[in-house]
Backbone as CSV, one residue per row, in Angstrom:
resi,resn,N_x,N_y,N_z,CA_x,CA_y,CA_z,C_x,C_y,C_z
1,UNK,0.846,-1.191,0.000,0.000,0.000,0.000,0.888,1.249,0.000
2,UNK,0.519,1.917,-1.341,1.716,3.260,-1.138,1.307,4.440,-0.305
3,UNK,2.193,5.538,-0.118,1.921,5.928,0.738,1.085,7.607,-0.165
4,UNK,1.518,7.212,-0.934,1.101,8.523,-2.132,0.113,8.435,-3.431
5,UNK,-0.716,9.111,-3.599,-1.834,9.382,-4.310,-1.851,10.378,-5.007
6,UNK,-1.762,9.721,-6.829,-2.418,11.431,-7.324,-4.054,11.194,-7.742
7,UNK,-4.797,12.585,-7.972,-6.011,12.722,-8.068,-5.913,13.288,-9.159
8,UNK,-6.384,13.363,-10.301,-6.375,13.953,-11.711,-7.706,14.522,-11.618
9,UNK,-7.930,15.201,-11.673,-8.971,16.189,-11.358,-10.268,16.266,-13.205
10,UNK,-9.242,15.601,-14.071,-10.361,15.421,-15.263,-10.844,13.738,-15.314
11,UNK,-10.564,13.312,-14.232,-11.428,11.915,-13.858,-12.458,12.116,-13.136
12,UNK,-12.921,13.254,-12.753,-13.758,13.698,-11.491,-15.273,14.621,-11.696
13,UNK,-14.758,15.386,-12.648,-15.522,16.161,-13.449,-14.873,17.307,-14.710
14,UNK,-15.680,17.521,-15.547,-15.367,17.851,-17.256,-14.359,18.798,-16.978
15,UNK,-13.617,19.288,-17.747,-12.704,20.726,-17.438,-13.941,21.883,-17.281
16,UNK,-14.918,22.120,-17.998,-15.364,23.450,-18.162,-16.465,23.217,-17.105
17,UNK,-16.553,22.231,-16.120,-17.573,22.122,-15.157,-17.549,23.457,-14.146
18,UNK,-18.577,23.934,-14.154,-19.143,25.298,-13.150,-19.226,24.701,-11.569
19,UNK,-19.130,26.023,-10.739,-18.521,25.546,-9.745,-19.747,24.590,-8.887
20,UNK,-21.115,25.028,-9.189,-22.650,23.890,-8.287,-21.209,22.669,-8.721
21,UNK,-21.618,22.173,-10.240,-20.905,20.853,-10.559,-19.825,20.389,-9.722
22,UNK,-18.918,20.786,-9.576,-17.855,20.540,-8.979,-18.313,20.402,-7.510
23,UNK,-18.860,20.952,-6.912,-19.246,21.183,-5.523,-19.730,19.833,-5.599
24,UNK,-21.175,19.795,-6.143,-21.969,18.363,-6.083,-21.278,16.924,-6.553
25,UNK,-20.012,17.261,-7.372,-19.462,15.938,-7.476,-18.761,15.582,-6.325
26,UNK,-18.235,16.730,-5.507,-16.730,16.524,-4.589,-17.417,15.896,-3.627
27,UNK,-18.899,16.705,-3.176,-19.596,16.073,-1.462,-20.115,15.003,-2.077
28,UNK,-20.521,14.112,-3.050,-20.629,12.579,-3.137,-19.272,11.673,-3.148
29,UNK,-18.214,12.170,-3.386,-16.931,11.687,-3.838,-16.356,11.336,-2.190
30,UNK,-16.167,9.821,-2.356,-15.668,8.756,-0.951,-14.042,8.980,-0.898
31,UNK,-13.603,9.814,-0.040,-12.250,10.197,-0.165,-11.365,9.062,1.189
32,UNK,-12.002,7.894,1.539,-11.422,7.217,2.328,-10.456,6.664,1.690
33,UNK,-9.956,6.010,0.559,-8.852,5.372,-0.087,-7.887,6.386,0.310
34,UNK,-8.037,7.739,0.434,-6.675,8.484,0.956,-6.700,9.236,1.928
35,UNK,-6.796,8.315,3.039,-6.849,8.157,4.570,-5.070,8.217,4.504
36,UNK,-4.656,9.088,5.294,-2.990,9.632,5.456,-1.809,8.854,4.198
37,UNK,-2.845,9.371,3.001,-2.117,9.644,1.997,-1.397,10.846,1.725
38,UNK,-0.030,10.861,0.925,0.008,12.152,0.450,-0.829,12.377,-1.061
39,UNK,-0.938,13.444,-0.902,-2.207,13.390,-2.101,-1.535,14.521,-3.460
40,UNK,-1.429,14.207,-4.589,-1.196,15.127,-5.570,-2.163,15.177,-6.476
41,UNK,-2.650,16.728,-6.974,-3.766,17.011,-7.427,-3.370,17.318,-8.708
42,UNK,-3.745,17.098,-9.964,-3.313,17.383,-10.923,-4.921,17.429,-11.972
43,UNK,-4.332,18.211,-13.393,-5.711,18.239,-13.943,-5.609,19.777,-14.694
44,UNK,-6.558,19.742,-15.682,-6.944,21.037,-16.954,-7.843,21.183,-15.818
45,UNK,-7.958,21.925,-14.689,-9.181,22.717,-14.070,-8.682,23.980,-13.489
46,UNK,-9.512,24.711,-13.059,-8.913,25.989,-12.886,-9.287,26.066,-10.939
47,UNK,-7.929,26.637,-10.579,-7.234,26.121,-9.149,-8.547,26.667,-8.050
48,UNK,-9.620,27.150,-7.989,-10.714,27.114,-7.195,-11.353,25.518,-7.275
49,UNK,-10.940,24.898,-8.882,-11.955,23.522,-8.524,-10.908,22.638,-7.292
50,UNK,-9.190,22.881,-7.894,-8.313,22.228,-6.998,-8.416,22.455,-5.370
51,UNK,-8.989,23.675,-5.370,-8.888,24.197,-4.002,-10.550,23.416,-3.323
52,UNK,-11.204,23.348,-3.936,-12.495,22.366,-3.366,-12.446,21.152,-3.363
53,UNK,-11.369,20.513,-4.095,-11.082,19.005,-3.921,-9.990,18.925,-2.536
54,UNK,-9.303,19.867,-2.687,-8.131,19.845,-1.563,-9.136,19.945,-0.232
55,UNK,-10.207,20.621,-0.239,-10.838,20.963,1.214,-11.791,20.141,1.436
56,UNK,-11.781,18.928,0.665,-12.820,17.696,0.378,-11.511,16.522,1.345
57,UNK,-10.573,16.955,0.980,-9.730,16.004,1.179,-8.912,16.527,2.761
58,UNK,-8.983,17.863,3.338,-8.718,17.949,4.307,-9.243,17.049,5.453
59,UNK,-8.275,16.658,6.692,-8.339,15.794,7.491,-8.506,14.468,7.047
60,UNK,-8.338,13.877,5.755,-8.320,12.777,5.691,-7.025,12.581,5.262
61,UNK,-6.560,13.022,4.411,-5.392,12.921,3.682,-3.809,13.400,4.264
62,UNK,-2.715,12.921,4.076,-2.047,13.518,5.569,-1.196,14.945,4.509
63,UNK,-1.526,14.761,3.660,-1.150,15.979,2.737,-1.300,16.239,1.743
64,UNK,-1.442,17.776,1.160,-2.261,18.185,-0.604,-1.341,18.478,-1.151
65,UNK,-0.922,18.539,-2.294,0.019,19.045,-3.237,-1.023,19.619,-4.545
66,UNK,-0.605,20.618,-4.850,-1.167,21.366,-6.268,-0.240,21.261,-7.408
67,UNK,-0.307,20.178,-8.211,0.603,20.156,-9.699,0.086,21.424,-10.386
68,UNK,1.371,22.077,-10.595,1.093,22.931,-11.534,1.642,22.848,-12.870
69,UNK,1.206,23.285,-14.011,1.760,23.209,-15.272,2.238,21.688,-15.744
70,UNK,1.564,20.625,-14.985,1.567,19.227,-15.234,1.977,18.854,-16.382
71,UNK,2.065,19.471,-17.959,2.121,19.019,-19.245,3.599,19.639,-18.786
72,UNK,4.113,20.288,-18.298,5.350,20.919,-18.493,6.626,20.142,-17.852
73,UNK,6.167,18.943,-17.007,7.025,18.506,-15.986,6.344,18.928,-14.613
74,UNK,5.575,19.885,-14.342,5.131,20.636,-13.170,6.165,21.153,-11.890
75,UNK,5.142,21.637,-11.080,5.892,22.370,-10.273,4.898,22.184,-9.028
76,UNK,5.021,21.632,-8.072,4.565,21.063,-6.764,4.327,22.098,-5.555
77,UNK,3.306,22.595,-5.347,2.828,23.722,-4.442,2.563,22.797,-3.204
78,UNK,2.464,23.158,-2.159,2.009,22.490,-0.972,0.585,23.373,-0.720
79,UNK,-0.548,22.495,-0.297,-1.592,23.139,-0.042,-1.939,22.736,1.316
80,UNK,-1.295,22.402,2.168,-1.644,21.236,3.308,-0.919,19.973,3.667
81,UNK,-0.309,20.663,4.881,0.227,19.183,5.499,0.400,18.843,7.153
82,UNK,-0.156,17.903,6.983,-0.713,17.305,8.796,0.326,17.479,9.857
């Protein structure tokens, strides 16, 4: 069991999904598989949807990371850590 998780954020909902959408997918979305995971968020969404998955995932996860510029190699923001 690893200790790290990424979340691709266009497995979750469409890129151009409005924020109800996103909201209503995240509070049905079972975030126990990353119970004191580290968690990396990646994805074509724009960083308010990242920031509602990250606060979906607070207290479960033992830490958030924000991929940025993912097609580029990215660049690893910390959004949270336990």
């Amino acid at each position: 069991m690893s200790d790290k998780a990424v979340v691709d954020l266009n497995d979750i909902f469409p890129v151009k999904a409005s924020v109800e959408d996103v909201q209503e997918k995240v509070a049905g979305w079972d975030v126990s598989p990353f119970k004191g995971k580290e968690v990396q968020l990646r994805g074509c969404s724009p960083t308010w949807a990242h920031l509602i998955v990250a606060g979906k995932l607070f207290g479960t996860a033992a830490s958030v990371d924000f991929l940025m510029d993912d097609a580029k190699g990215g660049v690893s923001i910390p959004v949270f850590r336990k």
